[in-house]
C-alpha positions in Angstrom: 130.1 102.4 -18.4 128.8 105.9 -19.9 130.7 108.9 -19.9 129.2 112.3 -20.7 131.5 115.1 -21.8 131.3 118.6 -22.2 134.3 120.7 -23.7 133.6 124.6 -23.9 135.4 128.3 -23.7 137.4 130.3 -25.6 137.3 134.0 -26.7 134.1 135.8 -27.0 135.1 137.8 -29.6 133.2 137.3 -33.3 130.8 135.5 -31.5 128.2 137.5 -33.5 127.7 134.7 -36.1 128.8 133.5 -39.3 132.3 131.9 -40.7 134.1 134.5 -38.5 132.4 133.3 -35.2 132.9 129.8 -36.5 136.9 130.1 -37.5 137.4 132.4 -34.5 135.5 129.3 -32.2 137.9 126.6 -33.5 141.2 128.7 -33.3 140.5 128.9 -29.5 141.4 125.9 -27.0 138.5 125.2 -24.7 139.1 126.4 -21.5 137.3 123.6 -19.2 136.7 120.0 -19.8 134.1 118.5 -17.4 133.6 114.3 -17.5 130.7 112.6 -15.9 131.2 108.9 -15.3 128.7 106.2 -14.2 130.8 104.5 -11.5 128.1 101.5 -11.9 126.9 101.5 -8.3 124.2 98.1 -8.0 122.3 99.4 -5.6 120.1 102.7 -6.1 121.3 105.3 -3.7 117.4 106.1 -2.6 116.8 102.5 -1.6 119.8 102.3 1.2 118.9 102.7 4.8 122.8 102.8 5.9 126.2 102.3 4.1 129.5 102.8 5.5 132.9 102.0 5.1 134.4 99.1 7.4 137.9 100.0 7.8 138.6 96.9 9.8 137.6 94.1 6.9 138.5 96.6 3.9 134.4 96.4 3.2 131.6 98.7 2.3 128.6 97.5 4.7 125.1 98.2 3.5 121.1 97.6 4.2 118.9 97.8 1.8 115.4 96.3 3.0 116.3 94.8 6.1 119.7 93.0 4.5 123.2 93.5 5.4 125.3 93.4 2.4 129.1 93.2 2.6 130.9 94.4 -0.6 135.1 94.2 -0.6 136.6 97.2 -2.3 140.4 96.5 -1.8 140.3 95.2 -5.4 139.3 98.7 -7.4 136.3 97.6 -9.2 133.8 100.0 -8.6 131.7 99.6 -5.7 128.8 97.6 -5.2 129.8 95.3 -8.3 128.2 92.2 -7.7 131.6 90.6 -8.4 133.0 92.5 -4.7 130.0 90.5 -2.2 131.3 88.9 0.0 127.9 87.7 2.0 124.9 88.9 2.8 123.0 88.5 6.7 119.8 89.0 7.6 119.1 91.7 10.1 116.5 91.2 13.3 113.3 93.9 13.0 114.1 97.3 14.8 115.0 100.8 14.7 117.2 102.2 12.2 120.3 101.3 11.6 123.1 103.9 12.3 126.4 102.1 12.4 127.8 98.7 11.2 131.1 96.8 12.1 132.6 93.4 11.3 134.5 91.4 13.9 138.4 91.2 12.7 137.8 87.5 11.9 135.0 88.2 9.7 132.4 86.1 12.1 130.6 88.7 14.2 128.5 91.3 12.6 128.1 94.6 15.2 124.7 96.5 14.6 124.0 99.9 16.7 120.6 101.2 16.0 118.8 104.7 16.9 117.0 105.0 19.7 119.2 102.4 21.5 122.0 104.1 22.2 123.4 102.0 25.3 122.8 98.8 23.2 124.8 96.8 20.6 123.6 93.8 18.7 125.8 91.5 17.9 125.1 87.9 15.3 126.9 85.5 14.3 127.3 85.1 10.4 127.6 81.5 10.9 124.4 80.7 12.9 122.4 83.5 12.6 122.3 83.8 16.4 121.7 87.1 18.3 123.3 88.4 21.2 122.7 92.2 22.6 125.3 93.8 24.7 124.7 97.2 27.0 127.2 99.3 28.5 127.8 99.0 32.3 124.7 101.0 34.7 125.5 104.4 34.7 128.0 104.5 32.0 125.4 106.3 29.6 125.4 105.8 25.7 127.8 104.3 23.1 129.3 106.9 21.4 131.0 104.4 19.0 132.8 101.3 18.9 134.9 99.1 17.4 137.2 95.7 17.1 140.6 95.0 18.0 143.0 91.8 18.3 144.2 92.7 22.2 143.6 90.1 24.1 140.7 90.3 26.4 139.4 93.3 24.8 137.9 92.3 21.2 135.1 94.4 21.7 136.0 98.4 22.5 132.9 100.2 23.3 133.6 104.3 24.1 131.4 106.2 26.4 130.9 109.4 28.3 132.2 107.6 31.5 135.2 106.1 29.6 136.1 102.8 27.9 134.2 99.2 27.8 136.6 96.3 26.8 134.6 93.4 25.8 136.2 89.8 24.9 134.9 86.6 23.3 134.6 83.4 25.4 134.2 80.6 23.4 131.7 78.1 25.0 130.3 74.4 25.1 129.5 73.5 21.5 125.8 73.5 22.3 126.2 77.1 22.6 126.5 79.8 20.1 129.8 80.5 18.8 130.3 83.8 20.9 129.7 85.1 24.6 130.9 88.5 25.8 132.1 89.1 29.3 132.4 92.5 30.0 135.4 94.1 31.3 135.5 97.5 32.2 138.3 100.4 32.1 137.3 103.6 33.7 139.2 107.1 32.8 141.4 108.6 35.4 142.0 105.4 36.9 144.5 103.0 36.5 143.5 99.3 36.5 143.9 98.4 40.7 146.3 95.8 41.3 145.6 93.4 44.1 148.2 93.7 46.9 151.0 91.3 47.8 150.4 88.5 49.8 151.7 88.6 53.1 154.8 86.2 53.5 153.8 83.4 56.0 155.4 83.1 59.5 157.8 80.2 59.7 157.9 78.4 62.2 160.7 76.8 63.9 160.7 73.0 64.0 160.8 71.8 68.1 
């Protein structure tokens, strides 16, 4: 790790040269101290597409040419140390990426891309499968997202209209890991709650 240092001040009087300016330079404290410290950063700033932190999982996501990297920070080494991957995915060709997000259990990789706004893509770490989610018709863009542990609503997707709660249904083993079913939650409104059944007529025994 380098470390640059630069130590400077002090009165400007006898500054006009010789032992005086010299004894008059040392007798003075310096009045700033400015350190600048390689924080060892792997991956060149210039070559990253998208990096942001994952407050969910504790972990920095970056691309870098068409890679997902997942580093974990919790432990204080600096960031990007090869030491903090965790894995590495593969990302499908497309439009930029603009946001990133890990599922809570660590299996489901959120991607949301310019361009796309009423579209998520969603893979599975495990398989590699793809799976692309959109907001309800009329609901307009995602204005962000994110994961929870509620039941029923792993998936939280905000937008203009209100709130999308998406959950995970887990299917036959001959097919991928995760399905979303969406569920939706509009503002203003309470959830409707079916009616009582009407109690049936009894009837008396002849």
């Amino acid at each position: 790790m380098a470390q640059y240092h630069a130590a400077g001040g002090g009165s400007s009087a006898g500054l006009g040269g010789g032992d005086g300016a010299a004894a008059a330079a040392a007798a003075s404290p310096p009045l700033y101290h400015v350190a600048a410290v390689d924080a060892g950063l792997a991956l060149e700033p210039e070559t990253l597409s998208y990096w942001g932190y994952d407050d969910g999982s504790g972990c920095l996501l970056v691309v870098k040419g068409g890679l997902a990297f997942a580093y974990d920070v919790s432990g204080g080494a600096p960031p990007g140390s090869p030491e903090q991957l965790r894995w590495t995915a593969a990302l499908p060709d497309g439009p930029p990426v603009v946001a990133l997000r890990l599922s809570l259990d660590g299996g489901l990789l959120a991607v949301q891309r310019s361009g796309s706004g009423v579209m998520l893509e969603f893979i599975d770490l495990a398989s590699g499968n793809v799976f692309v989610q959109g907001t309800d018709r009329g609901r307009g863009e995602i204005l962000s997202f994110f994961f929870t542990e509620l039941p029923g609503s792993e998936v939280v997707l905000v937008t203009p209209a209100g709130l999308e709660l998406l959950e995970f249904e887990e299917l036959l083993a001959s097919y991928p890991k995760y399905d979303l079913a969406v569920r939706k939650l509009t503002p203003n409104r309470a959830p409707q709650t079916p009616p009582p059944a009407a109690a049936a007529a009894t009837v008396p025994a002849a």
